[in-house]
C-alpha positions in Angstrom: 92.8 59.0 38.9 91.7 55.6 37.9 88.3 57.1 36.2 89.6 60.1 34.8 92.3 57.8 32.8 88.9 55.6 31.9 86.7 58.3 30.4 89.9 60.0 28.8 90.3 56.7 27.3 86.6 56.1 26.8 86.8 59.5 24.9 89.9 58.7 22.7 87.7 55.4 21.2 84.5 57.4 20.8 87.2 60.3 19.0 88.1 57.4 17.0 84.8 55.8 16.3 83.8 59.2 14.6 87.0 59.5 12.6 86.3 56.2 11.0 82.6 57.0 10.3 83.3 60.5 8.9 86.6 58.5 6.7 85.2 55.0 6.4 81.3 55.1 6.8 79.9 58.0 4.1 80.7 57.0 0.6 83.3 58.9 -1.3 81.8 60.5 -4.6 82.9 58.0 -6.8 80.5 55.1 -4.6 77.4 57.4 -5.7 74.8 54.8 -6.9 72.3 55.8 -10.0 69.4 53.8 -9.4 67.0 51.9 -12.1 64.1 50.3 -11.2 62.8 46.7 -12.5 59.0 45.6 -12.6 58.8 41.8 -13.0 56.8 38.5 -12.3 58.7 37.3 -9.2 56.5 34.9 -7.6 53.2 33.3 -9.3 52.5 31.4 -12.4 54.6 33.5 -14.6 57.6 33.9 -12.2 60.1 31.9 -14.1 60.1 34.6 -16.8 60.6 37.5 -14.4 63.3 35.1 -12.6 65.4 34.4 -15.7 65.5 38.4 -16.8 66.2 39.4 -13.0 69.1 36.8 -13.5 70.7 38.5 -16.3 70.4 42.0 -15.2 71.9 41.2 -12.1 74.6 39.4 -14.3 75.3 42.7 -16.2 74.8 45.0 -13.2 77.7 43.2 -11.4 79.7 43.5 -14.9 79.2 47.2 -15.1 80.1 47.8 -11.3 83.2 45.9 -11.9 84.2 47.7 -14.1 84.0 51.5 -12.4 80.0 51.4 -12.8 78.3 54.6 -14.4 81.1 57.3 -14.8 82.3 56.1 -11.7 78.9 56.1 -10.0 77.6 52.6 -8.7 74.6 50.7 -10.1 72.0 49.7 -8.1 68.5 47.9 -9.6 65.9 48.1 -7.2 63.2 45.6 -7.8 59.4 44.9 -7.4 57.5 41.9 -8.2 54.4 42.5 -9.6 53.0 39.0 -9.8 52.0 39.5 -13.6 49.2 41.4 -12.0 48.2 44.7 -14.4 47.3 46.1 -10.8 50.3 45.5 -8.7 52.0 47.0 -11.6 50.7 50.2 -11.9 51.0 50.8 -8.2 54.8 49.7 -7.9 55.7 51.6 -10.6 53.9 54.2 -8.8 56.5 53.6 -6.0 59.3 53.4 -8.0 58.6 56.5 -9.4 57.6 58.6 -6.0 59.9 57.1 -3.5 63.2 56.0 -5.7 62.9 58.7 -8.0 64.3 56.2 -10.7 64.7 57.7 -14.2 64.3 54.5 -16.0 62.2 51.3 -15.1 62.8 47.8 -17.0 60.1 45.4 -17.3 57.5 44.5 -17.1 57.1 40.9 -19.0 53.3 40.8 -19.3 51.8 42.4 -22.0 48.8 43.8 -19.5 51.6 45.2 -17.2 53.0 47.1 -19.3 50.2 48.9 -20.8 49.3 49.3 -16.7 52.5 51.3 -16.6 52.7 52.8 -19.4 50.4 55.7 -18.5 52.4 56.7 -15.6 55.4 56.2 -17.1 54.6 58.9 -19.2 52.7 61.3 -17.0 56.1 61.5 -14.5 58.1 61.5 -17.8 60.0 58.1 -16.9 61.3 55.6 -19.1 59.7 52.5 -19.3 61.7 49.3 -21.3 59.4 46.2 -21.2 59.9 42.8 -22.4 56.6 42.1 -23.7 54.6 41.4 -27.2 51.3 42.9 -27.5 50.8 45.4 -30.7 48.7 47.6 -28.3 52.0 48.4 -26.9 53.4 50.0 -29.7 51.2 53.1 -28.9 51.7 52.9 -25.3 53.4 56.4 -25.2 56.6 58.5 -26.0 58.6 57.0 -23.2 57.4 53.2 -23.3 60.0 51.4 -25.2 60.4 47.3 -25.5 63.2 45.2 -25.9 61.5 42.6 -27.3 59.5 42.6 -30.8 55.7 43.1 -31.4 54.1 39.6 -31.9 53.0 40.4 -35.6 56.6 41.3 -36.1 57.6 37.2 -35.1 54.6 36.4 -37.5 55.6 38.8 -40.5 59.1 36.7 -40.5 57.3 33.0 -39.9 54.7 33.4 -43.1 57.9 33.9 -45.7 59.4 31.4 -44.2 56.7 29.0 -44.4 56.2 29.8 -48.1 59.2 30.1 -49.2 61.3 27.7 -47.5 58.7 25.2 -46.3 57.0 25.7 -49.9 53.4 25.1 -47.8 50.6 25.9 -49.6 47.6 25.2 -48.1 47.4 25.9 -43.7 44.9 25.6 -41.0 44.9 27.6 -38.0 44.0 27.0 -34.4 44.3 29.8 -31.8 43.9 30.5 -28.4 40.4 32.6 -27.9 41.9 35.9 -26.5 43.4 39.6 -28.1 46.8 37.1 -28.3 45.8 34.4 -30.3 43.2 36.2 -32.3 45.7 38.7 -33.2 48.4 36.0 -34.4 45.8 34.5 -36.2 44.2 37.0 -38.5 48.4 38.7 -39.1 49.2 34.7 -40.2 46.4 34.6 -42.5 46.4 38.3 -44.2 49.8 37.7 -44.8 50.1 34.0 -45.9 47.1 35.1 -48.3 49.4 37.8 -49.9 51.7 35.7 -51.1 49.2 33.1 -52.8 49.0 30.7 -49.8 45.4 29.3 -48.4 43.9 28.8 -45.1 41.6 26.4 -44.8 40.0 26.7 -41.4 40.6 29.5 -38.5 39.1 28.4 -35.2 39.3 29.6 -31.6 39.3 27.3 -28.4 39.0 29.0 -25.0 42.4 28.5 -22.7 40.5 26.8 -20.2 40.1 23.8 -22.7 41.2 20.3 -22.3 39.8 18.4 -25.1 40.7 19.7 -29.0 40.0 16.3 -30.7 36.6 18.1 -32.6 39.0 20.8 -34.1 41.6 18.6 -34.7 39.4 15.8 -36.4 38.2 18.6 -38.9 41.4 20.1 -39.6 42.6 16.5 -40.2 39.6 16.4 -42.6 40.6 19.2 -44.8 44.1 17.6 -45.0 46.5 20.9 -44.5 50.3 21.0 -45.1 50.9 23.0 -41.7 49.1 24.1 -38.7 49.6 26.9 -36.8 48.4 27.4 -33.9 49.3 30.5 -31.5 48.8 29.7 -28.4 50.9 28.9 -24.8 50.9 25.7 -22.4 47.9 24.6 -23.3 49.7 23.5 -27.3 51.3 19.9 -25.2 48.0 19.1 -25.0 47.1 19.7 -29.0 50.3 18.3 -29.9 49.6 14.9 -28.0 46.0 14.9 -28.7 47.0 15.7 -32.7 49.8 12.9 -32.7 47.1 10.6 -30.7 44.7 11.2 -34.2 47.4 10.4 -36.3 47.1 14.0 -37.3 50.8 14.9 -38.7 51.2 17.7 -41.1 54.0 20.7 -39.8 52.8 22.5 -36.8 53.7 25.9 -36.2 53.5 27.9 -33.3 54.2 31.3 -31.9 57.3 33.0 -29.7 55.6 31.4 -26.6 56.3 28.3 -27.3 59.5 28.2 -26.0 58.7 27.0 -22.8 60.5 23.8 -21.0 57.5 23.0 -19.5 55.1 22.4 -23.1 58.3 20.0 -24.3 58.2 17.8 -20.9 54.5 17.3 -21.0 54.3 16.8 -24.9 57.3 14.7 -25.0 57.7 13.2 -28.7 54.9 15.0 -29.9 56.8 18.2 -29.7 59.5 17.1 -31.7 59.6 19.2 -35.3 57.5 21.9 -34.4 58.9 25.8 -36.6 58.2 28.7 -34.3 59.9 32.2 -34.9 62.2 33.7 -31.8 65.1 35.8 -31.1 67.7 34.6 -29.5 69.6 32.1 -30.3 71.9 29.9 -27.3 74.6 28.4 -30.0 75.1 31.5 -31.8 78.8 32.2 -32.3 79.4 35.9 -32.6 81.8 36.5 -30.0 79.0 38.6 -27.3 76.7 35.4 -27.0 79.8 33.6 -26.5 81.1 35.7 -23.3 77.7 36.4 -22.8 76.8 32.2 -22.6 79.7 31.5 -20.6 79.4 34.1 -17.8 76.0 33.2 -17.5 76.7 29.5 -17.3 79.3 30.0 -14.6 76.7 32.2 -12.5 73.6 30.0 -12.7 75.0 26.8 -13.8 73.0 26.3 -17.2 72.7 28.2 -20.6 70.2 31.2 -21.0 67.4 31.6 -22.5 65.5 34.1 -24.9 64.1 36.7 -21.9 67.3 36.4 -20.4 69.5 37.6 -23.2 66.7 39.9 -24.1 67.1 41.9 -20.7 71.0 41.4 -21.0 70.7 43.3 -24.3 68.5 45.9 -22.7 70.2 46.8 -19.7 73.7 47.2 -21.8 71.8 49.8 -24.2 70.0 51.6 -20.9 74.0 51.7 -19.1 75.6 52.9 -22.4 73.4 55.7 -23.0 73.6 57.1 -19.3 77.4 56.4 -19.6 77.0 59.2 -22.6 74.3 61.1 -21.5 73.7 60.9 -18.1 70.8 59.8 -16.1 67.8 62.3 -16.9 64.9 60.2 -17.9 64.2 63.0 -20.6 67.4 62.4 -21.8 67.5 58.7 -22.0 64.3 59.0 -23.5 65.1 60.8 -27.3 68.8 59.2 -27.2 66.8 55.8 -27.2 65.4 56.6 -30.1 68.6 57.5 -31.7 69.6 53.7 -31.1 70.4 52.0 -34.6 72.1 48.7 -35.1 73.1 48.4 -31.3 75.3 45.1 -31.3 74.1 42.9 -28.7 73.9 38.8 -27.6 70.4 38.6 -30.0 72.1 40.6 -32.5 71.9 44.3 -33.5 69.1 46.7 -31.7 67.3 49.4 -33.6 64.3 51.3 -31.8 61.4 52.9 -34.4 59.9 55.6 -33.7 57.0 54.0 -31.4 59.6 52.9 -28.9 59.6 49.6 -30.9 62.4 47.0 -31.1 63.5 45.9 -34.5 66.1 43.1 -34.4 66.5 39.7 -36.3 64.5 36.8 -35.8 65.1 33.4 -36.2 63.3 30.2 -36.7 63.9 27.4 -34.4 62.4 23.7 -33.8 62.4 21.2 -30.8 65.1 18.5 -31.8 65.9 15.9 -29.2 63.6 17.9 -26.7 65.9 20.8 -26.8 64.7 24.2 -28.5 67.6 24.9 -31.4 67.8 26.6 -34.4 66.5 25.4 -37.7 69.2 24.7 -39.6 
């Protein structure tokens, strides 16, 4: 008698186990997820970038679900680190696309990446939204789309700038040797020479280099009112080796260089230096605003330019499914429908490339922190 009561009662919590699975464990309809991917620099020399924009996508992610997620459907970003590798790009967007059957991928932040992705982005017909600024980009493919603007596009808005509110005349350029710098360089000097301005040197160093005093001695020699000189870590080293020669015109630089890390190591020497960028951290509209303060309460400091960059494009991305739906197809042509899309860097347009157009600023090191120049 003693068993049978056992495996009657053994029976009732097994009856009861599978009424709380069938009730409790299978997500109602409203838990559906719709999932994205993300391609980003997670680990490796370029893994604070990928870091800060995987920071603020999960910042907005958490926002969206929290507020009834995708037409009730739950938002779920599934990420792969790529390394800043043009190969371990291509094959994880490869996964992403075969095994997660994601209709839209954001990232990656390396140029190279990108353009690794692009190709299969567009043969399985999946967007692609990267956060990255080579011109090559631009005729990646129908469904390759970038929140953040071409690098002439930064340059295009510097050169005005420089003429007309600077009033510099007369410039010298110093780039990094590679389709970057090169690039930067010859956009600065067609259209600095449009508007009546001179350059009076363009010279190339290779990144590996240490020692810049030759090409700074001459361009101290030919006595410019600016330098500008496109490059990326490697300008704390001009800067000191510049201020070392007593060489002290205004340098400019590219959207690069804002980086914590070229500040720390040039110290002083930074201090002053006009580069264009996008975002920025004291804006007051009222998005930044919430947008700065929820950020700060999450990660304990203000955000940066890729960060509100990503912030930006995962709100446009979740908006657009929130109308449309989630077929990449879609996504794709309402994308290009996007015009004047208010945001915490200001108001998105997409061209017709897939390009971002959106307003740029022009900010300085003062005090060792990066700020507008007001």
């Amino acid at each position: 008698m003693k068993f049978s009561k056992i495996i009657v009662g053994f029976g009732a919590v097994v009856l009861l186990a599978i009424i709380l699975l069938l009730t409790l464990g299978c997500p109602p309809k409203g838990a559906e997820e719709i999932r994205i991917g993300a391609v980003l620099p997670l680990t490796g020399s370029s893994a604070q970038y990928g870091i800060w924009i995987k920071e603020a996508l999960e910042l907005y992610k958490d926002e969206v679900n929290a507020n009834g997620g995708i037409n009730g459907k739950h938002l779920a970003i599934i990420y792969e680190d790529d390394q800043a590798d043009p190969r371990v790009a291509a094959n994880v967007m490869q996964e992403l696309i075969t095994l997660y059957k994601v209709p839209v991928v954001y990232g990656s932040w390396a140029s190279s990446c990108v353009l690794a992705q692009a190709p299969i982005a567009e043969k399985a017909k999946t967007v692609l939204m990267g956060e990255a600024i080579s011109p090559k980009i631009r005729d990646a493919g129908d469904y390759t789309f970038r929140m953040q603007p071409d690098a002439r596009y930064y340059i295009q808005q510097l050169v005005p700038f420089v003429f007309n509110n600077l009033k510099v005349r007369k410039v010298a350029i110093l780039y990094v040797n590679n389709d970057f710098g090169s690039d930067q360089a010859r956009v600065f000097a067609d259209e600095f020479t449009k508007l009546g301005g001179k350059i009076l040197s363009s010279n190339g160093y290779e990144q590996s280099a240490t020692d810049f005093k030759t090409d700074l001695t001459k361009i101290k020699s030919e006595k410019p009112e600016a330098v500008f000189v496109p490059g990326y870590t490697e300008l704390a080293v001009i800067l000191n080796q510049a201020k070392e020669l007593g060489l002290a015109p205004q340098f400019l630089a590219s959207v690069p260089f804002e980086n914590p890390q070229i500040v720390q190591a040039a110290s002083n020497a930074a201090e002053g230096v006009i580069y264009p960028h996008h975002f920025d951290p004291d804006a007051t509209n009222p998005l930044s605003k919430i947008y700065q303060k929820a950020y700060q309460k999450r990660y304990g400091r203000q955000s940066e330019g890729f960060a509100a960059l990503a912030y930006d494009g995962l709100r446009i991305i979740v908006d657009v499914m929130k109308r449309i739906g989630s077929n990449a197809t879609n996504i794709k042509e309402e994308l290009y429908k996007i015009k004047d899309f208010p945001g915490v860097t200001g108001p998105t347009t997409f061209d017709d490339h897939g390009d971002v157009i959106k307003p740029i600023i022009m900010k300085t090191v003062k005090n060792g922190a990066f700020v507008a120049f007001r």
